[in-house]
PyMOL Python script that loads the backbone (N, CA, C, O; Angstrom):
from pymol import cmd

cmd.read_pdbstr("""\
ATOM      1  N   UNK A   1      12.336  17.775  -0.883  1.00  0.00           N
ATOM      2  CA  UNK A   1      11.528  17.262  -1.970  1.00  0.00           C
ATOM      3  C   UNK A   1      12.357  16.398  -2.914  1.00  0.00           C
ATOM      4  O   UNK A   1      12.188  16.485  -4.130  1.00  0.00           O
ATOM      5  N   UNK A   2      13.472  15.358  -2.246  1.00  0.00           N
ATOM      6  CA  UNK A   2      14.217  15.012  -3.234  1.00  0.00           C
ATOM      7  C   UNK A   2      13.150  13.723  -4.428  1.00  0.00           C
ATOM      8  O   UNK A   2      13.385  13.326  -5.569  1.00  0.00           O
ATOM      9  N   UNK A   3      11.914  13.400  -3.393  1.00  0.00           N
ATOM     10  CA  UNK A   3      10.966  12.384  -4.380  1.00  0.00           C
ATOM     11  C   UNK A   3      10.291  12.872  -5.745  1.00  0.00           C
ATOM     12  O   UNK A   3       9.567  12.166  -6.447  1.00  0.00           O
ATOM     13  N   UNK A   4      10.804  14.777  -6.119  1.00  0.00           N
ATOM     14  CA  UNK A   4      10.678  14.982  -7.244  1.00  0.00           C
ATOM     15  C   UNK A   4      11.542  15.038  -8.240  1.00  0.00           C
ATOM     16  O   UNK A   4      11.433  15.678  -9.286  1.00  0.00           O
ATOM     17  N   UNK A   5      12.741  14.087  -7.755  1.00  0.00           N
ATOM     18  CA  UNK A   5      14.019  14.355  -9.080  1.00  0.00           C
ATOM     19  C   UNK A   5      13.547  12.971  -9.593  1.00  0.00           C
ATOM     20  O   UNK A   5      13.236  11.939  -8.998  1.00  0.00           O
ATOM     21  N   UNK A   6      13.594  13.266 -10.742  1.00  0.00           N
ATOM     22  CA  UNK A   6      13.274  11.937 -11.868  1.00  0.00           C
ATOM     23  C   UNK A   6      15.311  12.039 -12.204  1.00  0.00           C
ATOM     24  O   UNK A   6      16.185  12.905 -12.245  1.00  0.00           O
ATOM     25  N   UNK A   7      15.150  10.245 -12.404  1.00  0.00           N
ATOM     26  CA  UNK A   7      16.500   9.554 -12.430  1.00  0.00           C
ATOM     27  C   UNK A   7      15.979   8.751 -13.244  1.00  0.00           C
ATOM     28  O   UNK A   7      15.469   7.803 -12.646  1.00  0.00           O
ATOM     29  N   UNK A   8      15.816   8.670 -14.941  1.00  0.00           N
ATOM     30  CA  UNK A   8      15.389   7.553 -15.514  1.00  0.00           C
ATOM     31  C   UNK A   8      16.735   6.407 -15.769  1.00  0.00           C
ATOM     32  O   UNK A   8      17.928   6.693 -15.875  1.00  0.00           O
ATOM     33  N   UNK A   9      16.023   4.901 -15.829  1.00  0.00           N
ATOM     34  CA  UNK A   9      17.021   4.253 -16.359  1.00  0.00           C
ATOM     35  C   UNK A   9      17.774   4.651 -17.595  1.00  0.00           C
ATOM     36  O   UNK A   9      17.592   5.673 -18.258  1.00  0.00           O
ATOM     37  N   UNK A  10      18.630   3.713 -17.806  1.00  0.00           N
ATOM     38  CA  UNK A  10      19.366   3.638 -18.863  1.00  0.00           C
ATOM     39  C   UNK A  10      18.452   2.990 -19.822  1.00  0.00           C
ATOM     40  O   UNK A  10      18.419   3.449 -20.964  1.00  0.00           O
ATOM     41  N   UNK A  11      17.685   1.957 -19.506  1.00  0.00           N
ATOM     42  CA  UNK A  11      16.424   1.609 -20.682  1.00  0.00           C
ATOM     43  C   UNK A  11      15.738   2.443 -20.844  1.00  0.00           C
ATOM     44  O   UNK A  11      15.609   2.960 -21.953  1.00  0.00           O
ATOM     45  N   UNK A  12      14.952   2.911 -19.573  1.00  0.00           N
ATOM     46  CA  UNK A  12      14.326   4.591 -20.321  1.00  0.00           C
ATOM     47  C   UNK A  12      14.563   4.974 -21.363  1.00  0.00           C
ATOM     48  O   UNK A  12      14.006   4.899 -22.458  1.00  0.00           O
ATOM     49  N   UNK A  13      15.903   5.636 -20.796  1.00  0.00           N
ATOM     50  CA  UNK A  13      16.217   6.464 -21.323  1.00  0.00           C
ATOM     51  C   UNK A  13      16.591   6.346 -22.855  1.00  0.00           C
ATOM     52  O   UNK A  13      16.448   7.171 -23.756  1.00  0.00           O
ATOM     53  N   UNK A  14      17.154   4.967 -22.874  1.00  0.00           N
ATOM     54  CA  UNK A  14      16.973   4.107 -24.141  1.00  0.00           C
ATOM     55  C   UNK A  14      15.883   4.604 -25.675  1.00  0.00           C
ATOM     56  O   UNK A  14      15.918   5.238 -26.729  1.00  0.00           O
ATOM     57  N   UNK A  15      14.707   3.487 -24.523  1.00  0.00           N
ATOM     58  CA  UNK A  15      13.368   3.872 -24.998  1.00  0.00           C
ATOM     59  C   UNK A  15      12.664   5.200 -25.926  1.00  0.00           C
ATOM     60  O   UNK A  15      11.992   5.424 -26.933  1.00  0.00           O
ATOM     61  N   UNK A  16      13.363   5.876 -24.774  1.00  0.00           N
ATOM     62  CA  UNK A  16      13.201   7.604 -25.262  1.00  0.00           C
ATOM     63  C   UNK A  16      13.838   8.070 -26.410  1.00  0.00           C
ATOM     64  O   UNK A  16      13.439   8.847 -27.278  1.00  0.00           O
ATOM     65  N   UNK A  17      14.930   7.449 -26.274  1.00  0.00           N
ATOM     66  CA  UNK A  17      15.697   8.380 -27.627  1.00  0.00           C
ATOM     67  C   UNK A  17      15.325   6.952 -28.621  1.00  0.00           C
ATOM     68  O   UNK A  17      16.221   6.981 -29.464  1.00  0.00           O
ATOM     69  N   UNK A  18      14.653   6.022 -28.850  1.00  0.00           N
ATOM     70  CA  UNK A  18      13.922   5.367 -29.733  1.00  0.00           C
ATOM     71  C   UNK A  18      13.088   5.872 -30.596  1.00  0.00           C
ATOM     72  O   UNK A  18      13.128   5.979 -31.822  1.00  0.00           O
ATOM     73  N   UNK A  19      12.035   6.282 -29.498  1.00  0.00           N
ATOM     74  CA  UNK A  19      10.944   7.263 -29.985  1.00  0.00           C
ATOM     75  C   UNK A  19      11.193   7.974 -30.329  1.00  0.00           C
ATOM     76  O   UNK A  19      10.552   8.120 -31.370  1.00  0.00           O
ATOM     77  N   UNK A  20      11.917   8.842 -30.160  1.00  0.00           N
ATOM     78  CA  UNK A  20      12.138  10.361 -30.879  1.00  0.00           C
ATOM     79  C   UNK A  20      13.056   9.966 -32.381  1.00  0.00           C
ATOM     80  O   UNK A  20      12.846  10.564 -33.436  1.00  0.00           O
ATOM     81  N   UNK A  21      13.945   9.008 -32.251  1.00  0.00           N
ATOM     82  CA  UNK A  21      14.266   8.843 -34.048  1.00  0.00           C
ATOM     83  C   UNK A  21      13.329   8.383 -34.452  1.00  0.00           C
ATOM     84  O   UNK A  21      13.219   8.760 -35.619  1.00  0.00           O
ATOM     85  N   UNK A  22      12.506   7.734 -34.169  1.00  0.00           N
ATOM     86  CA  UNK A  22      11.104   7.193 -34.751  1.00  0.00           C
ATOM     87  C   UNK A  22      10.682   8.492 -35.369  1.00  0.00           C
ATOM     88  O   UNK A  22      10.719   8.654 -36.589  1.00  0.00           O
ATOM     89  N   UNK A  23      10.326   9.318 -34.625  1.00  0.00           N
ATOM     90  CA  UNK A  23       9.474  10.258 -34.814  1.00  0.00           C
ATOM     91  C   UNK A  23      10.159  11.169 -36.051  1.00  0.00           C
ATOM     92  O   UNK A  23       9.545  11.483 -37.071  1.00  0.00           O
ATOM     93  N   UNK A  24      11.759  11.582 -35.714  1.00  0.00           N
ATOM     94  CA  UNK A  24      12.406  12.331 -36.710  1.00  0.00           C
ATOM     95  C   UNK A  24      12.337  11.686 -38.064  1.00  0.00           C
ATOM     96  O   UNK A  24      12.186  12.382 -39.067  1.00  0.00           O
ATOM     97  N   UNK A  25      12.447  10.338 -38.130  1.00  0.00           N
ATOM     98  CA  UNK A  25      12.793   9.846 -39.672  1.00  0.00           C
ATOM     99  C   UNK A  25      11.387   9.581 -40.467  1.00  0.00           C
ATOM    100  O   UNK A  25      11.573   9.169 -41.613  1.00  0.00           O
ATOM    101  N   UNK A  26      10.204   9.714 -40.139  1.00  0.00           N
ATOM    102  CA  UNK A  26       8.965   9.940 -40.368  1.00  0.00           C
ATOM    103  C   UNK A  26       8.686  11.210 -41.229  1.00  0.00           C
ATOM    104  O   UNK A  26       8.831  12.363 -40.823  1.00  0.00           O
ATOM    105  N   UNK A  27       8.266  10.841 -42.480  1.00  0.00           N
ATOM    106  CA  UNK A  27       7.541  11.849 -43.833  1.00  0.00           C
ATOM    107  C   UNK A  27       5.986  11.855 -43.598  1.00  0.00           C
ATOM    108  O   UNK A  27       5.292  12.864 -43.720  1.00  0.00           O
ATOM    109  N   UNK A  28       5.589  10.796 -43.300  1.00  0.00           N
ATOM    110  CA  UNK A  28       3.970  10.966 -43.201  1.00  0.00           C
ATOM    111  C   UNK A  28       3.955  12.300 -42.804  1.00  0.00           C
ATOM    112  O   UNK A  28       4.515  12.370 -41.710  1.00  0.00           O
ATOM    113  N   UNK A  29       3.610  13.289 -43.151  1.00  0.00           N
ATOM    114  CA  UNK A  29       3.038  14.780 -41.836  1.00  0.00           C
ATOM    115  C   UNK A  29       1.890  14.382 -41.446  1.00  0.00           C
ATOM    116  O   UNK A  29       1.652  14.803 -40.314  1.00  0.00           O
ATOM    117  N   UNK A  30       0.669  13.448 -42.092  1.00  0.00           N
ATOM    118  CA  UNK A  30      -0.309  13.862 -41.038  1.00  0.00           C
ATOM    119  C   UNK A  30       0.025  12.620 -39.845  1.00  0.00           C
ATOM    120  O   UNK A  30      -0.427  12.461 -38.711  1.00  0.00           O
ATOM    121  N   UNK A  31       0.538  12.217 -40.260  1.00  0.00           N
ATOM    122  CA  UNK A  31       0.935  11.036 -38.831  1.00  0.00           C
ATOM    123  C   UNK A  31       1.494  11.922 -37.721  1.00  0.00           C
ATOM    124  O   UNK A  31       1.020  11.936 -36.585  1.00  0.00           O
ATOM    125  N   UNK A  32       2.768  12.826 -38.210  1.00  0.00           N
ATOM    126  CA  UNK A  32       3.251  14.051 -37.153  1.00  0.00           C
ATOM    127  C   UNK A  32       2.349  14.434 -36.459  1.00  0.00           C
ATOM    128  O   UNK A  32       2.175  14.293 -35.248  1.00  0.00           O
ATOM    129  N   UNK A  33       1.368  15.248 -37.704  1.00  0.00           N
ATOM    130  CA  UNK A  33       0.264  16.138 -36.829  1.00  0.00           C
ATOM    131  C   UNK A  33      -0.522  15.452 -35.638  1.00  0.00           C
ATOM    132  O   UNK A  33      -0.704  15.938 -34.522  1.00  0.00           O
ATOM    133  N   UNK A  34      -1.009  14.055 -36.168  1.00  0.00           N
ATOM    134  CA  UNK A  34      -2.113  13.293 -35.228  1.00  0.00           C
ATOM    135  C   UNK A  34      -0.834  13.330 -33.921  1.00  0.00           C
ATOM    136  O   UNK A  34      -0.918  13.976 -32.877  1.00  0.00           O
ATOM    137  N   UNK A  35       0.193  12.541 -34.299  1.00  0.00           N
ATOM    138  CA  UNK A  35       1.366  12.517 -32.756  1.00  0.00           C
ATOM    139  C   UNK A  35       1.406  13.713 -31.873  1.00  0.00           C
ATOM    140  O   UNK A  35       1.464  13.677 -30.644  1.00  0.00           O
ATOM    141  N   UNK A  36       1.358  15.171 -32.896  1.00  0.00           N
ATOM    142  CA  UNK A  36       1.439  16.356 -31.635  1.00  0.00           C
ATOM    143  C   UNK A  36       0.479  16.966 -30.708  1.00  0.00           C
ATOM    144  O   UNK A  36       0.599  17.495 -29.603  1.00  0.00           O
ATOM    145  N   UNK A  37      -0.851  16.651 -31.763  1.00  0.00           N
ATOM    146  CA  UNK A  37      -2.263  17.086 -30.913  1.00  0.00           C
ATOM    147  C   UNK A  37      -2.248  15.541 -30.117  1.00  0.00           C
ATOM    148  O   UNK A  37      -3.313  15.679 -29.516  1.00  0.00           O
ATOM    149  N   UNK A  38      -1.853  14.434 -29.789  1.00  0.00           N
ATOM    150  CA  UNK A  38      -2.359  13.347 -28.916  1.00  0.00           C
ATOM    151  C   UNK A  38      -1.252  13.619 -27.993  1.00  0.00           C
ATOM    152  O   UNK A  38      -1.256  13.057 -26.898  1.00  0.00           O
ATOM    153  N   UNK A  39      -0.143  14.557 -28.371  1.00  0.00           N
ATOM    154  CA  UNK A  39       1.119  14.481 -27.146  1.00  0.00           C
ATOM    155  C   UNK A  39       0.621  15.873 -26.436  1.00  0.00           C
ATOM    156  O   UNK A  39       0.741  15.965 -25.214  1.00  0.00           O
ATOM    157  N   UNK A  40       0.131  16.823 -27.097  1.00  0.00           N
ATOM    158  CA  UNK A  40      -0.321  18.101 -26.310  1.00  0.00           C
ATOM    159  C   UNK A  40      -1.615  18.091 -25.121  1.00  0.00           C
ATOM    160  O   UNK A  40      -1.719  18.604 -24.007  1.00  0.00           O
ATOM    161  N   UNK A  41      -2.785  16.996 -26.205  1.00  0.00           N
ATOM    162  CA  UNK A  41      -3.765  16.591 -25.006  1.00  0.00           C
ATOM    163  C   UNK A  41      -3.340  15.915 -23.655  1.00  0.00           C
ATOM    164  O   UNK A  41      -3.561  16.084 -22.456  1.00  0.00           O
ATOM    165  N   UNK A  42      -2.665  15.119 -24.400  1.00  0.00           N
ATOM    166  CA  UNK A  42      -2.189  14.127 -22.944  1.00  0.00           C
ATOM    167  C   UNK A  42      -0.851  14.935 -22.299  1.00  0.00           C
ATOM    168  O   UNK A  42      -0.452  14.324 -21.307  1.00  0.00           O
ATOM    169  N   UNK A  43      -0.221  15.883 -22.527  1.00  0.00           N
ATOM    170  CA  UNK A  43       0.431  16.582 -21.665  1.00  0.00           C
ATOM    171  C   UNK A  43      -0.465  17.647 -20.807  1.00  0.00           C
ATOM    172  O   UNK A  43      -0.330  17.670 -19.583  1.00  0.00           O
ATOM    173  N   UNK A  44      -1.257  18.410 -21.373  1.00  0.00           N
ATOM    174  CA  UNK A  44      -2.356  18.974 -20.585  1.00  0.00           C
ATOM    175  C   UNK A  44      -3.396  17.940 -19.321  1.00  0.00           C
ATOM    176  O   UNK A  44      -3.583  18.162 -18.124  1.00  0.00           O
ATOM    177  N   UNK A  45      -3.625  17.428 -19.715  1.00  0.00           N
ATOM    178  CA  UNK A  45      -4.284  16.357 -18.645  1.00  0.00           C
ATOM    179  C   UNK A  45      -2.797  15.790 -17.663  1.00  0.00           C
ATOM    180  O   UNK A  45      -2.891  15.855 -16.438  1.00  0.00           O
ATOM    181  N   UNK A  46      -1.531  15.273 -18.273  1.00  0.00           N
ATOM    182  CA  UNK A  46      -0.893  14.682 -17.273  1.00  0.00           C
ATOM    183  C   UNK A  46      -0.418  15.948 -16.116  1.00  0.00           C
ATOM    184  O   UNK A  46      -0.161  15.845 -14.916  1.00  0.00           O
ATOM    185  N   UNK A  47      -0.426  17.325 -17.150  1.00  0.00           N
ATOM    186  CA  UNK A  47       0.169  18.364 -16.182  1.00  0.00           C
ATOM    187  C   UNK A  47      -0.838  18.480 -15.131  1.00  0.00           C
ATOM    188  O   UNK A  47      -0.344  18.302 -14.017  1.00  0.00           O
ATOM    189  N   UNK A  48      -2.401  18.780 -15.125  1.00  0.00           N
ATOM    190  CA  UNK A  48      -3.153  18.577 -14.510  1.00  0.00           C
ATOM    191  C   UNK A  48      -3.512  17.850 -13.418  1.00  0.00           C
ATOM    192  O   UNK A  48      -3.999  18.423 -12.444  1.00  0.00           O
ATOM    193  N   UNK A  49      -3.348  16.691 -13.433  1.00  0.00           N
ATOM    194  CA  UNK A  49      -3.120  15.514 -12.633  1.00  0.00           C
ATOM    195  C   UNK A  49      -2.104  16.108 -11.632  1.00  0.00           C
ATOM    196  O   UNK A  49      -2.399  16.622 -10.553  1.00  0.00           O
ATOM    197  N   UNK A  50      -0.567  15.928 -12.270  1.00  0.00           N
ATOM    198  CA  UNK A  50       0.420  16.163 -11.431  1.00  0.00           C
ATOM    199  C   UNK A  50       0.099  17.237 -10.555  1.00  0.00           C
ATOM    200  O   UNK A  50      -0.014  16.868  -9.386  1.00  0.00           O
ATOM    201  N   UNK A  51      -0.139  18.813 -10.814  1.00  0.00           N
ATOM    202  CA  UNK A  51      -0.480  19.678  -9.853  1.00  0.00           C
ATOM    203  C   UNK A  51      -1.616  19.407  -8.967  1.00  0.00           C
ATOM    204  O   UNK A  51      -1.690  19.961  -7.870  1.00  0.00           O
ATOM    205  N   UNK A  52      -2.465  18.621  -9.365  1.00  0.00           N
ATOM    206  CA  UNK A  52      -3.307  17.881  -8.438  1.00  0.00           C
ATOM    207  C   UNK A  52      -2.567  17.019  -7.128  1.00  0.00           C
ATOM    208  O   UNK A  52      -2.461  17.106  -5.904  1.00  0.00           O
ATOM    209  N   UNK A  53      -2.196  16.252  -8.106  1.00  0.00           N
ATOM    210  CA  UNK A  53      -1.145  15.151  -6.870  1.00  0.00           C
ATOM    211  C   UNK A  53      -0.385  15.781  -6.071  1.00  0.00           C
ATOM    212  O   UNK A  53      -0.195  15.432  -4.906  1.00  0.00           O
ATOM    213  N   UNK A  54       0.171  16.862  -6.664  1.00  0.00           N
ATOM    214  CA  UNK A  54       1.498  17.514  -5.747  1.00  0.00           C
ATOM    215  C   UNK A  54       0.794  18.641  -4.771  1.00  0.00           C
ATOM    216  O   UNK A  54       1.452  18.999  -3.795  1.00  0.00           O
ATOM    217  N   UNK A  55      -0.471  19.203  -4.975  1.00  0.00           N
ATOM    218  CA  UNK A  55      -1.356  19.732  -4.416  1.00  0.00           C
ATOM    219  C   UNK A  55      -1.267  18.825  -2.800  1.00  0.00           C
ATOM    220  O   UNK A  55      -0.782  19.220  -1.740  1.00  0.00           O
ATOM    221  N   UNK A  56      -1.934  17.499  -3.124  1.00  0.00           N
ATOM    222  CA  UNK A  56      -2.598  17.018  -1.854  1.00  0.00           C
ATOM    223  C   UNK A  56      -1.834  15.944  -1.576  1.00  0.00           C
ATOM    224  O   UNK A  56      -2.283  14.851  -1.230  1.00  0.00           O
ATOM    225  N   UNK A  57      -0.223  16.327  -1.771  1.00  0.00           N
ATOM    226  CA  UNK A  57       0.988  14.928  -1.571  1.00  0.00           C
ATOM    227  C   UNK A  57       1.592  16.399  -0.332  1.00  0.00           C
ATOM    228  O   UNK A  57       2.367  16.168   0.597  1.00  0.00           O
ATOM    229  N   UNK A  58       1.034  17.769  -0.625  1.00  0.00           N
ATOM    230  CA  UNK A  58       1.916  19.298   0.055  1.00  0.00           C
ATOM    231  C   UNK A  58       0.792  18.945   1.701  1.00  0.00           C
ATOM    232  O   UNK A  58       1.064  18.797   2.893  1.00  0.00           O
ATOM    233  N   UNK A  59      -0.737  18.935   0.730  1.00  0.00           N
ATOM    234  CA  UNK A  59      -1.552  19.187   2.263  1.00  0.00           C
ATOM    235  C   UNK A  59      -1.305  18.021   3.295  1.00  0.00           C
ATOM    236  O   UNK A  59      -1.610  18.090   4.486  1.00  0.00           O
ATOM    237  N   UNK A  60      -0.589  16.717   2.553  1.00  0.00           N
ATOM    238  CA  UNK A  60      -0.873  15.501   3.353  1.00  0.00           C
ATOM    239  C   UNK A  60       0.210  15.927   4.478  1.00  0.00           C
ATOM    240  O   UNK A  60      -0.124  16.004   5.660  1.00  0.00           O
ATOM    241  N   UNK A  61       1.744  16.245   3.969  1.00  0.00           N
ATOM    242  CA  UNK A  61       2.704  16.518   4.429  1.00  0.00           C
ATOM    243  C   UNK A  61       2.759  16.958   5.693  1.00  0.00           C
ATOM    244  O   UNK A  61       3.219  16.474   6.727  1.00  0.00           O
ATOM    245  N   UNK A  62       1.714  18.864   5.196  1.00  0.00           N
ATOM    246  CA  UNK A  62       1.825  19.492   6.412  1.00  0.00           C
ATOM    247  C   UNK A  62       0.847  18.866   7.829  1.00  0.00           C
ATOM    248  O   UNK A  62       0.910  19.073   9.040  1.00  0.00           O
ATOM    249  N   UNK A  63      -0.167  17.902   6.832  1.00  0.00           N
ATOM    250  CA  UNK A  63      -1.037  17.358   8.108  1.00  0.00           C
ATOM    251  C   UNK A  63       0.125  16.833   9.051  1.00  0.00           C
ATOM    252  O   UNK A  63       0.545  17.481  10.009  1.00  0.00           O
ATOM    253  N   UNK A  64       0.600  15.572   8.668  1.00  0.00           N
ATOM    254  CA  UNK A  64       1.395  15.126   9.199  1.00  0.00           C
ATOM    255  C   UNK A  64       2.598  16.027  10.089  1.00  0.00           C
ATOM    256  O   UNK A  64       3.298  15.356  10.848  1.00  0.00           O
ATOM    257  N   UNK A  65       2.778  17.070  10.037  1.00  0.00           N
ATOM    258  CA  UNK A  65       3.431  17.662  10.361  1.00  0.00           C
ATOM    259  C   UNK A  65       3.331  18.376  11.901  1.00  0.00           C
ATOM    260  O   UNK A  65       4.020  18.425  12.921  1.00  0.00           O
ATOM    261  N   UNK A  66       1.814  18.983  11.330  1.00  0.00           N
ATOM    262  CA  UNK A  66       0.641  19.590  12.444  1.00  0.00           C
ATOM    263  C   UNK A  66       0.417  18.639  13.833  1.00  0.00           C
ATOM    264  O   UNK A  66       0.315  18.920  15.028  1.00  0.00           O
ATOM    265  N   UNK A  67       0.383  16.928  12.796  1.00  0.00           N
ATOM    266  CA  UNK A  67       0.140  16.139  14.292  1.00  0.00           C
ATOM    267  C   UNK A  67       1.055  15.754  15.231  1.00  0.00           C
ATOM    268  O   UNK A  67       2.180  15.327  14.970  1.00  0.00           O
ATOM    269  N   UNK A  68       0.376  15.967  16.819  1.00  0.00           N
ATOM    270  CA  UNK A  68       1.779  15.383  17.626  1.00  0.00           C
ATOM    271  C   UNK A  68       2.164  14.598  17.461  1.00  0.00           C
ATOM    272  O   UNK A  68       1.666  13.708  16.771  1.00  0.00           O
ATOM    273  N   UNK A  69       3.512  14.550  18.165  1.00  0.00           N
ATOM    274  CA  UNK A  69       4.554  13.619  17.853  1.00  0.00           C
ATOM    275  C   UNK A  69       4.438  12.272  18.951  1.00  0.00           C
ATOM    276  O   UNK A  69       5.278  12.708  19.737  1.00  0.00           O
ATOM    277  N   UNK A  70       4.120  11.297  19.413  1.00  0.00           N
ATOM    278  CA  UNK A  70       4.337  10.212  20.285  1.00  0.00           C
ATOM    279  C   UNK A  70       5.656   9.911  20.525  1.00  0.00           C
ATOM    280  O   UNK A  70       5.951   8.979  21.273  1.00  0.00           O
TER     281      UNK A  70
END
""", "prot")
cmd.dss("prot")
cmd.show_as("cartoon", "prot")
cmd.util.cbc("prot")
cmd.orient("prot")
């Protein structure tokens, strides 16, 4: 299963630690608040998805597996 190791770039990864001082140097709280309920929804739905995908990326596998070989 090595197609589940995430290797982000160096821009990524960049990117990432952008956002997050963004986020730390921020007083607004309700701006926080709106950011954590829109990062919790959309982590619930992306987790969703993913066990979906990885669900029928497992059944495709073993199909392939099941069929003879030529």
């Amino acid at each position: 299963m090595d197609w589940m190791i995430i290797e982000p770039s160096l821009e990524q990864k960049l990117n990432l630690e952008c956002s997050c001082r963004g986020i730390k140097q921020t007083t607004d709280l309700a701006e926080v608040r709106d950011l954590c309920v829109a990062l919790i929804q959309q982590n619930f739905y992306q987790g969703l998805m993913l066990r979906q995908a990885v669900s029928r990326i497992g059944a495709l596998e073993s199909k392939c597996v099941s069929l003879p070989q030529e």
